[in-house]
N, C-alpha and C positions, 0 to 999 in steps of 0.2 A: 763742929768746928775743929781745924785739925789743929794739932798741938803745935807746929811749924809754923813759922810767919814768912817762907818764902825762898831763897837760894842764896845763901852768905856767900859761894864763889865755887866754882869751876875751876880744876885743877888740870892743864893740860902740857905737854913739853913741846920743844923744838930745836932745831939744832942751831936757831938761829936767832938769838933774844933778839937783840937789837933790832933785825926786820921786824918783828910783830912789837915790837916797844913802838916803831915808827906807822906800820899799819893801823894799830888803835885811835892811836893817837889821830893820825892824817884822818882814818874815815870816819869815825866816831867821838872825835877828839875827847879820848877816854885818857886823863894821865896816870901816870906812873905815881903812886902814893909811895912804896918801898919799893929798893932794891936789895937784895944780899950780893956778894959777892963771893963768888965759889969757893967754899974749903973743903978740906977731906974728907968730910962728912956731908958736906951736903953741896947739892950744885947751885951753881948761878941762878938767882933767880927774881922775877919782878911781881910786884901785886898791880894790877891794872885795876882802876876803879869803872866799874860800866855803871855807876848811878843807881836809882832807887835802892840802893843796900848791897848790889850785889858786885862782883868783883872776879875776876879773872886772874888764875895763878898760873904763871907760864916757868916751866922749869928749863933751863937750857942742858940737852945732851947729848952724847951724840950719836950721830943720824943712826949707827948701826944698832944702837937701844931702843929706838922706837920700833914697838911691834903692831903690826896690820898694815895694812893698808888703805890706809884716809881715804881713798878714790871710790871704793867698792863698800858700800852697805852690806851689814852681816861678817865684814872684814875688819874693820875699825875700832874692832877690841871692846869694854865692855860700854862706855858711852859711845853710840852713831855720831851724834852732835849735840848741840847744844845754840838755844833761840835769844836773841838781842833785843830787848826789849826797846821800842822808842814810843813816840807820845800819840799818832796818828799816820794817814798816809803821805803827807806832806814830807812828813821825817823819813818813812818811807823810802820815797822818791829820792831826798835829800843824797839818803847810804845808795839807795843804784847808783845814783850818778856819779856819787864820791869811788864808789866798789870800782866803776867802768873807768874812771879816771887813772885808778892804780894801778890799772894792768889786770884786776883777777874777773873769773870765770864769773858771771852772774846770770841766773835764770830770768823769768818773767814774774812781774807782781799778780799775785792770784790772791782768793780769798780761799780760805780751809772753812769749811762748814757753813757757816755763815756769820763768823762773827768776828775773823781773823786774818788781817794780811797780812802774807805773806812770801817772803823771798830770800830764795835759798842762792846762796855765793860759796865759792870757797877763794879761802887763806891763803895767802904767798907760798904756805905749805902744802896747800891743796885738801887741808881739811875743809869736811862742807858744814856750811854753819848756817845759822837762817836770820833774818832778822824780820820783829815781829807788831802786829800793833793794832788795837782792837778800829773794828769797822763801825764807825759813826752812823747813828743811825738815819737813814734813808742815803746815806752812802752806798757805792757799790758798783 
């Protein structure tokens, strides 16, 4: 049993807090538990709660400090992405529709292996992200 009990949060930037404060929220309806507000030490920043435990830190900075390029796997520096956990395929379904409503790039729902559906979108920012959720059985 591993000593870990899971992902307390994901640390990613943007140059554009407020869009992804309104994205979470709108498609995941994730809210904002803290905000800091930028000092000399440290930048703008919001804690986004995604549920079961885990949480998303989005740093605001700017554009020309973000290194790689989000569009291109292998390029996107040392995390690819990072998977959204919801409760089945219903919920699923729920973020496609929410994702397509917002304006962003969304793939097709598939299943990974056999035990995982699956759907990859990307961010206002054009990072790709997945959202994920186990396959009920005789589902498919």
């Amino acid at each position: 049993m591993p000593l870990s009990t899971g992902v307390n949060h994901v640390a990613t930037v943007t140059p554009d807090l407020d869009r992804l404060i309104d994205f979470y929220g709108t498609v995941f309806d994730a809210p904002v538990v803290l905000e800091i507000t930028a000092r000399p030490d440290h930048p703008r920043m919001a804690i986004i709660d995604l549920g079961g435990g885990g949480a998303l830190n989005i740093f605001e900075v700017p554009p020309d400090s973000i290194v790689g390029d989000r569009t291109a796997i292998g390029a996107r520096g040392p995390v690819d992405h990072f998977g959204i956990s919801v409760a089945g395929r219903a919920e699923v379904d729920t973020a496609r529709e929410r994702l397509v409503a917002y304006g962003c790039d969304v793939g097709d729902i598939q299943v990974l292996g056999d035990d995982t559906w699956s759907l990859f979108f990307r961010d206002p920012d054009g990072m790709e992200l997945e959202v994920c959720a186990p396959v009920a059985p005789g589902e498919e």
